[in-house]
N, C-alpha and C positions, 0 to 999 in steps of 0.2 A: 243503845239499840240502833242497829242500820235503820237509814229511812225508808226501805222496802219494807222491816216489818214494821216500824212504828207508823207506816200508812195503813197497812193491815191490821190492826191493831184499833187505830182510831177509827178507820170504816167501819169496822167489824160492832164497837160501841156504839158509832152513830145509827148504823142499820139497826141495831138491837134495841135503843131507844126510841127513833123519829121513826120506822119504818124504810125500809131497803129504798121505797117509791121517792120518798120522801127528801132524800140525798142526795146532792151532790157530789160531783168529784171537785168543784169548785169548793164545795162547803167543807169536805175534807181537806182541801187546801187552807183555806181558812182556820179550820178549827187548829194545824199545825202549824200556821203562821211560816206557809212554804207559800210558793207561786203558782199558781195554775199547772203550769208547762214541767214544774220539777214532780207534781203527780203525775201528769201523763207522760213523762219520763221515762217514769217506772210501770205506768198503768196505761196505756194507750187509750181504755175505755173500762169503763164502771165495771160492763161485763168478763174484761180478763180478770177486773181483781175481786169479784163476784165468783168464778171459777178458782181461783186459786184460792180465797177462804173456804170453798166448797171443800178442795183438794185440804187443807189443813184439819177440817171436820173429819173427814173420813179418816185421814191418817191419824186421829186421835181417838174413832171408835176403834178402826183396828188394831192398834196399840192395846185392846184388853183380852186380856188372856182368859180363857177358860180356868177357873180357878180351881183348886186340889178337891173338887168337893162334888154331892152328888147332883147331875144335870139339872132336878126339877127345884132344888136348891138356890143354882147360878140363876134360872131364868125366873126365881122370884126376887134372887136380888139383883139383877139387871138393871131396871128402871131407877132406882137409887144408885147404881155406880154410874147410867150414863147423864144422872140429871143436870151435875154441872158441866156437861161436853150440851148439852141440851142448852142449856141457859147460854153458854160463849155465844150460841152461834140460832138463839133464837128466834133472829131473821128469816133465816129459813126454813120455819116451821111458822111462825106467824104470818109470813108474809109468800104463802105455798101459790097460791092462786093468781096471785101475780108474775113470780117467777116461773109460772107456769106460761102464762101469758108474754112476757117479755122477754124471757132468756131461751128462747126454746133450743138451742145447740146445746147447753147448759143439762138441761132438762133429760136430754135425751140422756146424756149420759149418767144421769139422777134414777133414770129409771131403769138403764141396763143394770147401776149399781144394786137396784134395789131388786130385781130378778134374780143377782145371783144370793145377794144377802138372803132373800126369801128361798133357796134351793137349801142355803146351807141350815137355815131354821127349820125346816122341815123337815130335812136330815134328823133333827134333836128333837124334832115333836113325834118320827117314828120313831125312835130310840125311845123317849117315854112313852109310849103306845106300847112297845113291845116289851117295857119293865112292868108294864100297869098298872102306870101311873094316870095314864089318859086312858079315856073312854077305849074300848075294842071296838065299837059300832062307827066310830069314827072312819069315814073314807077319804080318798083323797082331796072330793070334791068340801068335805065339812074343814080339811085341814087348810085346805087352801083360800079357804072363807077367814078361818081365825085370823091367818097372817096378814091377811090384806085387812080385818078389822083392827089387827094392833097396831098397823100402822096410822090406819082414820084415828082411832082412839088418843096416841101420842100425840099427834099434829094435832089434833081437836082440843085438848089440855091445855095447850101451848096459845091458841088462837080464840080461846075462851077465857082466860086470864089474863090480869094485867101485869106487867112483871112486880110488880110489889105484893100480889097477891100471891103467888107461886110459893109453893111448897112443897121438898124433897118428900116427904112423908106422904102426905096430900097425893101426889103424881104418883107414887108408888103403890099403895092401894088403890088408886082409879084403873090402873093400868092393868095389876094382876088380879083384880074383880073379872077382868074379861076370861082371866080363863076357867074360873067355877062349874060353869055347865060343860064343860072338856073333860075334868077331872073326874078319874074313877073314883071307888070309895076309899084305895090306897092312896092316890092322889090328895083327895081331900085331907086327911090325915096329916099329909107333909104339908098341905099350904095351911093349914089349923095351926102345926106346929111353928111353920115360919112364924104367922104373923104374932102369934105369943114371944115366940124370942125376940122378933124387931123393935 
């Protein structure tokens, strides 16, 4: 492995065990048995290589495709395909309120990301609205509440548990519990049937 990503690689474990706050670039240094200097080398500052794990998350959610199946289907099994992209990179869900607070150039771009991600989910909740599968009384203001709840709900999962307590199954049902009062009475039907087959 290059020592760009085997820095990457060990940050990304240290952050996800000690907490992000909690690390150094020194101590990355250390745990690789490199120099100070041959990290900042490659990393100038915590926060480039904080943005570039960011940048490897993202290109790992969007690497999933829409699978051959029907919509309200894919968005109940979502939360189980992205648990272990979740778990890599559980820094930044555990540790939201800091990177909130510390990385804020970081951040900014966290949240254009997550504006368009929530255009494009919304796109798929009126698609189920108009299969009816969701509520019909649903407006955009109730739609716009769910999105911004699923994301609280995820990161809430993640910073309520210890990582040895996590569980694919566990986080999957937490998750798709929120959309029950969404679901028409077709709706309920397919999420009844999901969770009998999972």
């Amino acid at each position: 492995m290059k020592t760009r990503a085997l820095i990457k690689e060990t940050a990304r474990s240290l952050f996800n065990h000690y907490g992000l706050m909690n690390v150094t670039l020194r101590q990355v240094a250390e745990s690789l048995n490199k120099s100070y200097g041959n990290i900042t080398y490659h990393y100038p500052t915590k926060e480039k290589l904080v943005e570039e794990l960011y940048a490897d998350m993202t290109e790992a959610l969007k690497s999933l495709a829409v699978p051959d199946r029907p919509l309200l289907d894919f968005l109940l099994m979502l939360p189980e395909i992205t648990f272990r992209i979740s778990l890599d990179y559980l820094f930044f869900f555990a540790d939201y309120v800091e990177l909130k607070r510390h990385y804020r150039t970081l951040m900014k771009r966290v949240d254009k990301d997550n504006r368009h991600r929530m255009q494009v989910w919304k796109g798929m909740l009126l698609k189920l609205q108009a299969d009816g599968l969701l509520r019909a009384d649903l407006d955009d203001t109730a739609l716009d509440y769910l999105m911004e709840l699923s994301g609280a709900v995820r990161t809430f999962y993640f910073q309520q548990h210890s990582p040895v307590n996590l569980s694919k199954k566990a986080y999957t049902a937490y998750v798709n519990q929120l959309l029950l009062p969404y679901l028409s009475a077709e709706g309920l039907t397919v999420y009844k049937q999901h969770r009998t087959s999972a």
